[in-house]
Gaussian input, Z-matrix of N, CA and C with variables (Angstrom, degrees):
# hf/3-21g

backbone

0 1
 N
 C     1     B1
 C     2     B2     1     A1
 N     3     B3     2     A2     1     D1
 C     4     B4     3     A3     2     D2
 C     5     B5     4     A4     3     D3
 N     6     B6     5     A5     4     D4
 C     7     B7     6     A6     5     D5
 C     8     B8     7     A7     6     D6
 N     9     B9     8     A8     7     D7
 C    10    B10     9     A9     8     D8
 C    11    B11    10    A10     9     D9
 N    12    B12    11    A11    10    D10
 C    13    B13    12    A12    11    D11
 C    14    B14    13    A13    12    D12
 N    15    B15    14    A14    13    D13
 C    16    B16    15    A15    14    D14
 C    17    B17    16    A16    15    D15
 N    18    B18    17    A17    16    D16
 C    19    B19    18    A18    17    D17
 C    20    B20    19    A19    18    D18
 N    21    B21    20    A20    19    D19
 C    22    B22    21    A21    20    D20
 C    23    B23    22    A22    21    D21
 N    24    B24    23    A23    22    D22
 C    25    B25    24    A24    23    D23
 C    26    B26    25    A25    24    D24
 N    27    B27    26    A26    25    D25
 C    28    B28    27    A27    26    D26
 C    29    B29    28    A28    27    D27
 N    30    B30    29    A29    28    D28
 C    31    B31    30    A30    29    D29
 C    32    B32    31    A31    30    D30
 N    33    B33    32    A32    31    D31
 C    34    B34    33    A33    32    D32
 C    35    B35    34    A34    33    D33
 N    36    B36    35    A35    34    D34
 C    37    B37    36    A36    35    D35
 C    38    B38    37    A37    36    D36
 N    39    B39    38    A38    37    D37
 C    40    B40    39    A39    38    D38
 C    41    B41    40    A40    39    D39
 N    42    B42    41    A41    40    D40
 C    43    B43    42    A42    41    D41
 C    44    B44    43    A43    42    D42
 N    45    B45    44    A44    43    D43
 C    46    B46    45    A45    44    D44
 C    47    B47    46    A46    45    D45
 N    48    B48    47    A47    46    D46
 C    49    B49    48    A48    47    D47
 C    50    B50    49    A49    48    D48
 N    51    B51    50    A50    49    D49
 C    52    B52    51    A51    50    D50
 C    53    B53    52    A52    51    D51
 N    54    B54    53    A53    52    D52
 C    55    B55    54    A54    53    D53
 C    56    B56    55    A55    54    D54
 N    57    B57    56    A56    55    D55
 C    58    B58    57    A57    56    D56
 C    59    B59    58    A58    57    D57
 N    60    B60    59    A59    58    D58
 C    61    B61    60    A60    59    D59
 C    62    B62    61    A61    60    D60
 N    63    B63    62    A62    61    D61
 C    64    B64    63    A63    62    D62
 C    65    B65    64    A64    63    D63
 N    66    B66    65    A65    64    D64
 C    67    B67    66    A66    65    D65
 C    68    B68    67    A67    66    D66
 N    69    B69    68    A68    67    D67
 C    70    B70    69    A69    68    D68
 C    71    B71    70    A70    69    D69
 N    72    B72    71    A71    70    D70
 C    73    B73    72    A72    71    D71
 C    74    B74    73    A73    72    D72
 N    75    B75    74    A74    73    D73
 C    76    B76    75    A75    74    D74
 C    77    B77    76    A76    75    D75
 N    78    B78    77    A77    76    D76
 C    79    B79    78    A78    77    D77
 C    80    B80    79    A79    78    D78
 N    81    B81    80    A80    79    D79
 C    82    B82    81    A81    80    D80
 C    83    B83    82    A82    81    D81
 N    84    B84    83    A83    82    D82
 C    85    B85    84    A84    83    D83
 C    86    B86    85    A85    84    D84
 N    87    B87    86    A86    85    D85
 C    88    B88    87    A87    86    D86
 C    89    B89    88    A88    87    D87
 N    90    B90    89    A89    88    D88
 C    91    B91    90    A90    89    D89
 C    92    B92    91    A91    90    D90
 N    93    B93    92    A92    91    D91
 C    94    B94    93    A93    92    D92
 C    95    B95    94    A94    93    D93
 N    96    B96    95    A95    94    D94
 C    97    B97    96    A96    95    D95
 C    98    B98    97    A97    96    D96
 N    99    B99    98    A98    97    D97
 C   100   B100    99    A99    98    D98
 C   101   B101   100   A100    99    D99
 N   102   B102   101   A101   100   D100
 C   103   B103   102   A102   101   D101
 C   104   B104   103   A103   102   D102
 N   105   B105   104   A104   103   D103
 C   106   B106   105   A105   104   D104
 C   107   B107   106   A106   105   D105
 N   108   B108   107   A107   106   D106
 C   109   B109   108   A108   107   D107
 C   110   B110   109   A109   108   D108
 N   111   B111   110   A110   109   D109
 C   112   B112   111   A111   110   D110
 C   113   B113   112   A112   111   D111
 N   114   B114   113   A113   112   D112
 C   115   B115   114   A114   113   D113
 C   116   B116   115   A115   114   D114
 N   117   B117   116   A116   115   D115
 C   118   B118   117   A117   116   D116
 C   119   B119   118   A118   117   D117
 N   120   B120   119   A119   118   D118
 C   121   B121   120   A120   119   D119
 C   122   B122   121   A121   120   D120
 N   123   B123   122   A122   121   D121
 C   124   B124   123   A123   122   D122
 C   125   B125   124   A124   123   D123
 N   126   B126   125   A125   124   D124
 C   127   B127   126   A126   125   D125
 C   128   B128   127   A127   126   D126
 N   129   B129   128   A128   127   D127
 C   130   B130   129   A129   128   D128
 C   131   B131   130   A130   129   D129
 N   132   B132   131   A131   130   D130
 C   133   B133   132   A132   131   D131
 C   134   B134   133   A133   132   D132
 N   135   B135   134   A134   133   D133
 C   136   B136   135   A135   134   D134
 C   137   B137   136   A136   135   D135
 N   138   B138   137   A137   136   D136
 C   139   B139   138   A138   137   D137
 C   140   B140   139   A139   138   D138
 N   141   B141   140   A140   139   D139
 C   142   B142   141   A141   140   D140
 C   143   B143   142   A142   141   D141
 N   144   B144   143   A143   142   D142
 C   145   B145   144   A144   143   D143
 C   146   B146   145   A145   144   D144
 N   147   B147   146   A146   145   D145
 C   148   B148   147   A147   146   D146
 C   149   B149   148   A148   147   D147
 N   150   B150   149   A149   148   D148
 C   151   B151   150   A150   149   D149
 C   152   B152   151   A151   150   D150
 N   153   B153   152   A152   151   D151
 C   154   B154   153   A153   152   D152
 C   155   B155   154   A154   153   D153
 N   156   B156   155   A155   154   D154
 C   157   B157   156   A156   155   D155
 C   158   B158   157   A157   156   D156
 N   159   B159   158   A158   157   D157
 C   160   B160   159   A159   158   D158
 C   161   B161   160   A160   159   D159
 N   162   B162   161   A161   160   D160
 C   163   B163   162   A162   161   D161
 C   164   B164   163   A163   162   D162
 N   165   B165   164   A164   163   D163
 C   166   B166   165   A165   164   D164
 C   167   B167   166   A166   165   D165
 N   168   B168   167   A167   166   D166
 C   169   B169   168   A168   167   D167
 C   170   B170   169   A169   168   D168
 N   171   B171   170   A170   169   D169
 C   172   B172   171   A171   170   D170
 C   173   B173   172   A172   171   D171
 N   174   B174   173   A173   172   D172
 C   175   B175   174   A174   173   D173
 C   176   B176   175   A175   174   D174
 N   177   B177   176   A176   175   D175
 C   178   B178   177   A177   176   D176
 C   179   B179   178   A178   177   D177
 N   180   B180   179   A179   178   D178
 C   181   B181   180   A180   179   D179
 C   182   B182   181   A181   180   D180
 N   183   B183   182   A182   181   D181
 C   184   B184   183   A183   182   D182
 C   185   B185   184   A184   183   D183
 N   186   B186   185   A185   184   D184
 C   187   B187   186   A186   185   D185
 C   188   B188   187   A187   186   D186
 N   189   B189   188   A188   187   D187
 C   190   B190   189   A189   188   D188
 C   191   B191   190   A190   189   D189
 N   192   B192   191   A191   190   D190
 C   193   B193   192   A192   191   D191
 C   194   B194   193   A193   192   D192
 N   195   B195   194   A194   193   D193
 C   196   B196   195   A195   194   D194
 C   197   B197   196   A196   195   D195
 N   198   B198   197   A197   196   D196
 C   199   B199   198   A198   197   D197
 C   200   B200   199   A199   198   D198
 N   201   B201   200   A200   199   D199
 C   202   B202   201   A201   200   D200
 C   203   B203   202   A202   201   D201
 N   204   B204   203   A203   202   D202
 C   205   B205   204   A204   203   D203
 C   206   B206   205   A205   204   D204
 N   207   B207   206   A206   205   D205
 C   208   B208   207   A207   206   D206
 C   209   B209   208   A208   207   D207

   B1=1.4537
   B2=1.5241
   B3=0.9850
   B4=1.6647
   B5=1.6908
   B6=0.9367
   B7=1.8828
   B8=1.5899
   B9=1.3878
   B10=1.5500
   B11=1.4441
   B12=1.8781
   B13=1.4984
   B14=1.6656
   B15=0.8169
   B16=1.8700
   B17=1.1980
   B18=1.5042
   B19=1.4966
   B20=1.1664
   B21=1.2540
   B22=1.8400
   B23=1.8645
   B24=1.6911
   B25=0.9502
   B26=1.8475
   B27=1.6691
   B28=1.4731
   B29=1.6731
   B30=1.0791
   B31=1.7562
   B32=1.2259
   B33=1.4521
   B34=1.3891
   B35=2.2580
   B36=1.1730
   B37=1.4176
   B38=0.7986
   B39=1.6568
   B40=1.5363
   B41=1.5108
   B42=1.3280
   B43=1.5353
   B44=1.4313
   B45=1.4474
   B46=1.2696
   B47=1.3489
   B48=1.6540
   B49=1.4225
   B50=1.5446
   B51=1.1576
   B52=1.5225
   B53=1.9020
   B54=1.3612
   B55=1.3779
   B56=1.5477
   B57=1.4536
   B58=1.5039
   B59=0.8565
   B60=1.4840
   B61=1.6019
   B62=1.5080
   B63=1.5094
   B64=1.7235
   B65=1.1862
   B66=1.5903
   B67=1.4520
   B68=1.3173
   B69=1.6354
   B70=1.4184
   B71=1.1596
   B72=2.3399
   B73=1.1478
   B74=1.3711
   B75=1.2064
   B76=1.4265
   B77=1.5657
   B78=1.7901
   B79=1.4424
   B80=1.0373
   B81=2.1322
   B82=1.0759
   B83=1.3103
   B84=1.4680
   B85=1.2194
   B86=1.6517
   B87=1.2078
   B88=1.5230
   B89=1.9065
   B90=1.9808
   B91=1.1247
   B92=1.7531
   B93=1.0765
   B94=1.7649
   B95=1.8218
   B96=1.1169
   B97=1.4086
   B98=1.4239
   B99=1.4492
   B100=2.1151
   B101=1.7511
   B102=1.2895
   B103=1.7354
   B104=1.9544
   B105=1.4829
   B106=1.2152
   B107=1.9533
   B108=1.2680
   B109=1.6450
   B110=1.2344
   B111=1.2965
   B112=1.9075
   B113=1.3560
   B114=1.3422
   B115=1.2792
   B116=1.8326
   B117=1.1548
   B118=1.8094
   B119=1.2906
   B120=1.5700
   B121=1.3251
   B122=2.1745
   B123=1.0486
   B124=1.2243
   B125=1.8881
   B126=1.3144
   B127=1.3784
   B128=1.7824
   B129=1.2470
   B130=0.7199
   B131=1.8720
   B132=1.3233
   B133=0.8471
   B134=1.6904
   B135=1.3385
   B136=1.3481
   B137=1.4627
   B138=1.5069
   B139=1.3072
   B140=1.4448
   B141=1.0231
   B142=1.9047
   B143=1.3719
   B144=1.2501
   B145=1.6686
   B146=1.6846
   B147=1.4701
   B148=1.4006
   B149=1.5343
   B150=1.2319
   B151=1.1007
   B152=1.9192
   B153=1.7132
   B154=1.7820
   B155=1.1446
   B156=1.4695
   B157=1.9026
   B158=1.4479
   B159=1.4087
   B160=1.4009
   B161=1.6111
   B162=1.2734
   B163=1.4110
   B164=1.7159
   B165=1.2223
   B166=1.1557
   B167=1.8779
   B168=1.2631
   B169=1.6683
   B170=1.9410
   B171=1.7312
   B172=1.2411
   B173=2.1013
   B174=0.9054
   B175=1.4254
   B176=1.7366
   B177=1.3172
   B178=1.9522
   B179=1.1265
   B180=1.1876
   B181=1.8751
   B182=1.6660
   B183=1.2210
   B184=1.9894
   B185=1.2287
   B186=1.2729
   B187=1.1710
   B188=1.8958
   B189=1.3203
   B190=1.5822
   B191=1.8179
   B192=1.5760
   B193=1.5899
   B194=1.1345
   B195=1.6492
   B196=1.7121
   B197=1.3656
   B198=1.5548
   B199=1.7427
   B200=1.6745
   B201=1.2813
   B202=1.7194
   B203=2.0373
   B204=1.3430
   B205=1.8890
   B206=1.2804
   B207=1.5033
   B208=1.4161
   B209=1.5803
   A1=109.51
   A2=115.64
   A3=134.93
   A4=124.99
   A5=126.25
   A6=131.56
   A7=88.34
   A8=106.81
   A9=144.78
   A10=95.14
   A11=109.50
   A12=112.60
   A13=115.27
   A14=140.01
   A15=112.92
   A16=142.06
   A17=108.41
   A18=106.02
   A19=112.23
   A20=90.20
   A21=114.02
   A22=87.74
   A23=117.43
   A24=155.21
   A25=98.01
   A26=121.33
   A27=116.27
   A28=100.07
   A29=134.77
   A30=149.25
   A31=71.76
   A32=132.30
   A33=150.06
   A34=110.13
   A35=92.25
   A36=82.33
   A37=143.09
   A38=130.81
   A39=121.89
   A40=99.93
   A41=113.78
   A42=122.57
   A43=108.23
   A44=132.82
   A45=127.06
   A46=107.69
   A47=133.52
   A48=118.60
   A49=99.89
   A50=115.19
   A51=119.39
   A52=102.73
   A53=108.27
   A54=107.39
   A55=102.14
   A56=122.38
   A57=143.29
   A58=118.25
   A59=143.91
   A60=136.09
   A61=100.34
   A62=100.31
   A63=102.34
   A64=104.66
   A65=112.42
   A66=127.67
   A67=120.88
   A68=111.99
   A69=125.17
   A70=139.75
   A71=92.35
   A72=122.60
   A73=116.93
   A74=142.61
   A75=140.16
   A76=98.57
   A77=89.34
   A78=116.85
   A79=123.39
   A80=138.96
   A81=90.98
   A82=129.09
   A83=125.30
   A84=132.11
   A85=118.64
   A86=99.37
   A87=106.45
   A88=120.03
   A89=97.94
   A90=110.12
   A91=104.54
   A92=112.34
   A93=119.83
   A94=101.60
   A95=114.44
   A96=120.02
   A97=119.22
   A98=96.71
   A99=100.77
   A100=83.06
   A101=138.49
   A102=122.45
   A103=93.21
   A104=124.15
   A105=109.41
   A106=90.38
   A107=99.45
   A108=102.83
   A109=100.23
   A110=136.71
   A111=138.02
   A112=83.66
   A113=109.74
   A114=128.33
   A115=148.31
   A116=110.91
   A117=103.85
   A118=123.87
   A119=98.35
   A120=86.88
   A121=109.71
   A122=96.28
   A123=99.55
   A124=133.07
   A125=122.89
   A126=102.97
   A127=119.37
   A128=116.31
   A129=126.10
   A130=120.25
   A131=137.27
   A132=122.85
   A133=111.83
   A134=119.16
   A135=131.97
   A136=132.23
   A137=103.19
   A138=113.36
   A139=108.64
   A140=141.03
   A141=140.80
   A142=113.56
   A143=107.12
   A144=126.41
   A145=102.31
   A146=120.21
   A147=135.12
   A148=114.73
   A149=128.30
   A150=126.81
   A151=143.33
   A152=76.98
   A153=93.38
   A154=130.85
   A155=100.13
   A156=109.49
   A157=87.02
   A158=110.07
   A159=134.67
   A160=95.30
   A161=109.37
   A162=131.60
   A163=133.44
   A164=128.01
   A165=124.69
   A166=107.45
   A167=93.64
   A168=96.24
   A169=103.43
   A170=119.12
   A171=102.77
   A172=86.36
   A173=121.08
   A174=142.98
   A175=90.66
   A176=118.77
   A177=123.41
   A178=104.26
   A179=147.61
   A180=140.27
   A181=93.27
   A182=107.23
   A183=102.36
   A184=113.91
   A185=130.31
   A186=132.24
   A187=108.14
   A188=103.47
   A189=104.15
   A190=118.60
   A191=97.86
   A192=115.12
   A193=128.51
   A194=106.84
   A195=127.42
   A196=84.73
   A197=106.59
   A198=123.62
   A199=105.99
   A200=82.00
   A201=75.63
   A202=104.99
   A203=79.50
   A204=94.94
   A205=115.49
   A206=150.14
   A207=151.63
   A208=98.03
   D1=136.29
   D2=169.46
   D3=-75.75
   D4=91.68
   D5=-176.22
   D6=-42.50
   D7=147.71
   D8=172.78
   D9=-42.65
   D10=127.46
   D11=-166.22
   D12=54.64
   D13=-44.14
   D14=164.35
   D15=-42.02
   D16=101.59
   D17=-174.56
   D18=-81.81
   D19=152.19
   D20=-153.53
   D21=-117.78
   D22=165.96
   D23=-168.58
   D24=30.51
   D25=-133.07
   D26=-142.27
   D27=-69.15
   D28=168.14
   D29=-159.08
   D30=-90.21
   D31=147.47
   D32=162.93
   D33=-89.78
   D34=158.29
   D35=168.94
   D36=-86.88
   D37=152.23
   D38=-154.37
   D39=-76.22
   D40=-42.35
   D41=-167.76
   D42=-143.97
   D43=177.13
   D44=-160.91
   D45=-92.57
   D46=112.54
   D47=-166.06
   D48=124.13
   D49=-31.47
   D50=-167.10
   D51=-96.37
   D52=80.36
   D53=-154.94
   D54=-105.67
   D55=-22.91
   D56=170.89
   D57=-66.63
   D58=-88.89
   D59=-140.87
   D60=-128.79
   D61=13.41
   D62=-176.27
   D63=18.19
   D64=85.38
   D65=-177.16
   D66=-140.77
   D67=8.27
   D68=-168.77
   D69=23.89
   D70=50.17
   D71=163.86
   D72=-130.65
   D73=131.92
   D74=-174.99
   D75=-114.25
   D76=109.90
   D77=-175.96
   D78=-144.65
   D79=-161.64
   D80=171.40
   D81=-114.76
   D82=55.42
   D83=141.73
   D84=-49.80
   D85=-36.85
   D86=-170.88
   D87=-75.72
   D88=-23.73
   D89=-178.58
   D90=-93.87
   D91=-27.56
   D92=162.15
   D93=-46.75
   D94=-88.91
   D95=173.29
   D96=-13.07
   D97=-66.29
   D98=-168.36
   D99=-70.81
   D100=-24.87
   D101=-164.34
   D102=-79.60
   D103=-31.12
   D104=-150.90
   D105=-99.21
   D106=12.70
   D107=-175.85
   D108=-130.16
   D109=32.75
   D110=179.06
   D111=-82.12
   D112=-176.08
   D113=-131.46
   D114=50.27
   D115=-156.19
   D116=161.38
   D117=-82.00
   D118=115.03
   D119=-177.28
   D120=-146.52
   D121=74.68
   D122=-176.72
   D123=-41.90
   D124=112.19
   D125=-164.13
   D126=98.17
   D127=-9.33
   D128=-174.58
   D129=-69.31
   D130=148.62
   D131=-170.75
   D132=-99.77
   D133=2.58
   D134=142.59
   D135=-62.59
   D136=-27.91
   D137=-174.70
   D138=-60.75
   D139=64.12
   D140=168.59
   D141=-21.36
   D142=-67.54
   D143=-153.06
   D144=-95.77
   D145=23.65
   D146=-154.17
   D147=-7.72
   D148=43.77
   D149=153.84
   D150=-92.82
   D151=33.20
   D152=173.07
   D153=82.13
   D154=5.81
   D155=-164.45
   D156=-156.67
   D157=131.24
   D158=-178.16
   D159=-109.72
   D160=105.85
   D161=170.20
   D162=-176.45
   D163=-166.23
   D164=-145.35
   D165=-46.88
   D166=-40.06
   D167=-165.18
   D168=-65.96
   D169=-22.94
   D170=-165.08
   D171=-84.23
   D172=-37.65
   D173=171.21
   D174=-24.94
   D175=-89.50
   D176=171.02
   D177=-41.40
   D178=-11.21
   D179=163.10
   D180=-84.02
   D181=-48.93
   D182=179.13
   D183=-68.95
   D184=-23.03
   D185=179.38
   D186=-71.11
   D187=-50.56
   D188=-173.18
   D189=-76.23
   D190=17.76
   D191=-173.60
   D192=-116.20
   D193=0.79
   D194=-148.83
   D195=-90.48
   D196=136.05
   D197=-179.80
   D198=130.12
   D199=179.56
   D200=-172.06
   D201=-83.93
   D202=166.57
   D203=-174.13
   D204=-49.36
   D205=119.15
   D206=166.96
   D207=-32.11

């Protein structure tokens, strides 16, 4: 069991884009990730452009995000 407010299982992201080392930096850990998760993939937390497929186009949303988290 998890105490009140402790999140439990994967580190969530700091900011939107920051899908890797939840480190509230968009780098390329983050572009490793969406590359080792291309294809269909619905739900996915690579998916950027949420249209079910982790590829080049959600990749140009990661690209225009690189730096640290707002």
């Amino acid at each position: 069991a998890t105490k009140s407010g402790e999140k439990s299982g994967l580190a969530q992201p700091t900011c939107f884009g920051d899908i890797a080392g939840n480190d509230g930096v968009i780098n390329a850990a983050d572009f490793r990730l969406m590359q080792a998760a291309a294809g269909f993939a619905p739900s996915h937390s690579a998916d950027l452009d949420e249209n079910d497929v982790v590829d080049i186009a959600g990749a140009a949303v990661l690209q225009g995000l690189i730096g640290p988290c707002p």
